[in-house]
N, C-alpha and C positions, 0 to 999 in steps of 0.2 A: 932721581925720580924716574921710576920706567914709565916708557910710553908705550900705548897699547901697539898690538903688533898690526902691521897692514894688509897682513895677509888673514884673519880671522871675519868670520861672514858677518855681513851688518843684522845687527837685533829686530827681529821679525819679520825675515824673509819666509820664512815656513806659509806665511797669508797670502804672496803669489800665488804656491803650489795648491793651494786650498782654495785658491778664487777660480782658478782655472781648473779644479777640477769640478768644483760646483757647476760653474759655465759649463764642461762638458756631458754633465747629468742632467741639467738645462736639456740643451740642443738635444739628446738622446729620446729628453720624452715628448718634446714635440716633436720628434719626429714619429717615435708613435701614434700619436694623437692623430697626426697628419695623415697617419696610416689606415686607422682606424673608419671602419665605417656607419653612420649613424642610420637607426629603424627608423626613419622618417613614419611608419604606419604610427608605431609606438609611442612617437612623439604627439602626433596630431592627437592621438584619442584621448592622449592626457592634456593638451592644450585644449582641445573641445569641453571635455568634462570640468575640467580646473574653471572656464570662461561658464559654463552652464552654472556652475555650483555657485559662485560670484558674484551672477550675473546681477542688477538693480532690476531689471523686469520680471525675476524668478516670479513666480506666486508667492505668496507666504500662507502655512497653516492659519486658521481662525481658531484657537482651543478654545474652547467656551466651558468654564467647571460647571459641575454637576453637584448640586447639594444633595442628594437622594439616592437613593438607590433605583426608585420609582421612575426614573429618567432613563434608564438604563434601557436600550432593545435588546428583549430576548434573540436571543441564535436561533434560526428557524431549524427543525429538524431535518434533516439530510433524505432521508425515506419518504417514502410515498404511502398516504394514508392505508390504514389494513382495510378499513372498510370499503373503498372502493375497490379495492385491490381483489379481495375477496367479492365483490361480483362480478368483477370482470373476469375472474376464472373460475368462478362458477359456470359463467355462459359458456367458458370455454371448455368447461368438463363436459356439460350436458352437451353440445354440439356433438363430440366426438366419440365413436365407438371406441378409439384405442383407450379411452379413460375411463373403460368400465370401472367398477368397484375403488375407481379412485375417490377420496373424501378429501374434505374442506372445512376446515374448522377455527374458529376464532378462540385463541386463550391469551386473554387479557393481552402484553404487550408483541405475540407472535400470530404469526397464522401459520396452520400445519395443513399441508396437503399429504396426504398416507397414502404410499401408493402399495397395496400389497403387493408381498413377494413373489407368491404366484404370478402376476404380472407381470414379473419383471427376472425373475429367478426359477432355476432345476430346484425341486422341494431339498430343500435343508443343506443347500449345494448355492454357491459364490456365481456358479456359470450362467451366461444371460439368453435365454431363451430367444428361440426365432423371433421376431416383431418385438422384444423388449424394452429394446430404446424408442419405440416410434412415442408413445406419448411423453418421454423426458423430451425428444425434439423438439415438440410444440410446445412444450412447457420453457424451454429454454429461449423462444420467440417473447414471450414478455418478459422473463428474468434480467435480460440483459438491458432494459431499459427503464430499470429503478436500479435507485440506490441503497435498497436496505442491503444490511445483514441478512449471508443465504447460510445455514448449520443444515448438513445431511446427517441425518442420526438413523441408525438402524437397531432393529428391535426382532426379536426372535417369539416364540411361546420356551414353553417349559420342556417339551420333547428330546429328548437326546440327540448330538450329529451322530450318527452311525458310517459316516462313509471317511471318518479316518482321516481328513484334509483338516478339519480343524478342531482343535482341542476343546472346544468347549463353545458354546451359544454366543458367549462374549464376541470370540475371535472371528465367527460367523456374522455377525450382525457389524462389527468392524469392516469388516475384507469386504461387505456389501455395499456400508457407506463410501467408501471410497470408490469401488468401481460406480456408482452413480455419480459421485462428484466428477469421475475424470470424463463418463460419457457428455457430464454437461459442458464441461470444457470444451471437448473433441465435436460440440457442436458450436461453439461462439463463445461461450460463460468465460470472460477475462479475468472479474473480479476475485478477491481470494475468499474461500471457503470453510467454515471451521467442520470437521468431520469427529462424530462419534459414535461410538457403538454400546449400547446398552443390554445386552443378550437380552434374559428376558423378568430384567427388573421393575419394566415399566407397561403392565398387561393394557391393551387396546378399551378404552371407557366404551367401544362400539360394539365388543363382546370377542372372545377367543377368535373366529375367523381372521380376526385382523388384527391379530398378535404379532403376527411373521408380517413386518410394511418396512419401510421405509421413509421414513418424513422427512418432508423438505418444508424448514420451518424459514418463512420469512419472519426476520424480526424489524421493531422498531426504530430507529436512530433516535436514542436520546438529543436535547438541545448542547449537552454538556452537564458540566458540574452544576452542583446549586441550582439557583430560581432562575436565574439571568444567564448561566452558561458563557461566561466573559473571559474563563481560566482554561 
């Protein structure tokens, strides 16, 4: 019968080399750890907010359901009524010489001030005459303090451009509304502006003189969608 040899390794020493080297993967990362440095700011905000959100003194919501529709508060609209609107710049027309031949007119959910082009414009020509901007300045002292929708639309007659700059009535009454929207900017106006140009599709109800204008149409703020405006 042989007997095993005494020189052959005992069964399962391989699990020193394996415990010691774990141990030494250990010791490695707490040492990093060790190394590391912790955002105390980043901690606290999450330890405040975590204790806030938790907290037993929170408030709690009251939901109370609604059987109806009828219970429901309409959304008030954003704008500032036309009708006052419209006499407070009436007074402001009549006071001032620079608003000659400017008009004021109420249709249904806008109001349009038309300021002809002569006013404000070279005949059939984009460039803005000496004192042009002065009554868009004053006009731009109450704009800035409502919140309706402001649309510059420009509007031409039926005359031909002859001077070559732009192809046709459309492109005139465009290139005008725009330079009116940026004078009112260049004086305070932040809010955004929608700008169109209607050459001369849409003639003056006040008669051909006032063909060639410019309107600055406030509109209304709807409450929203539907009855109740809640979407």
């Amino acid at each position: 019968m042989n007997s095993p040899s005494q020189n052959a390794p005992a069964p399962g020493g391989w699990l020193i080399t394996f415990a010691d080297l774990l141990s030494l993967m250990l010791t490695f990362f707490v040492l990093l750890f060790s190394m590391s440095t912790i955002e105390y700011e980043n901690w606290e905000a999450v330890v405040v907010t975590m204790s806030e959100e938790f907290s037993q003194k929170r408030p709690k919501l009251d939901i109370t359901p609604r059987d109806s529709a009828n219970q429901l508060q309409p959304k008030k609209a954003a704008g500032l009524n036309l009708n006052y609107l419209q006499a407070l710049l009436q007074r402001s027309i009549d006071s001032h010489a620079s608003f000659e031949g400017v008009t004021i007119q109420r249709e249904q959910d806008r109001l349009l001030i038309s300021f002809p082009a002569a006013l404000l414009f070279e005949n059939k020509d984009s460039e803005v005459i000496i004192d042009g901007t002065r009554p868009l300045q004053r006009l731009v002292g109450t704009l800035v303090q409502i919140k309706n929708k402001i649309r510059i639309a420009g509007h031409t007659n039926a005359a031909p451009v002859s001077s070559g700059k732009f192809r046709s009535n459309w492109e005139l009454s465009m290139a005008r509304a725009r330079i009116v929207a940026g004078i009112l900017t260049d004086f305070g106006y932040t809010r955004p502006m929608t700008v169109l140009g209607y050459g001369d599709t849409i003639p003056s109800n006040l008669g051909p003189a006032q063909s060639e204008r410019v309107d600055v149409e406030i509109v209304t703020e709807k409450g929203g969608k539907g009855l109740y405006g809640i979407f």
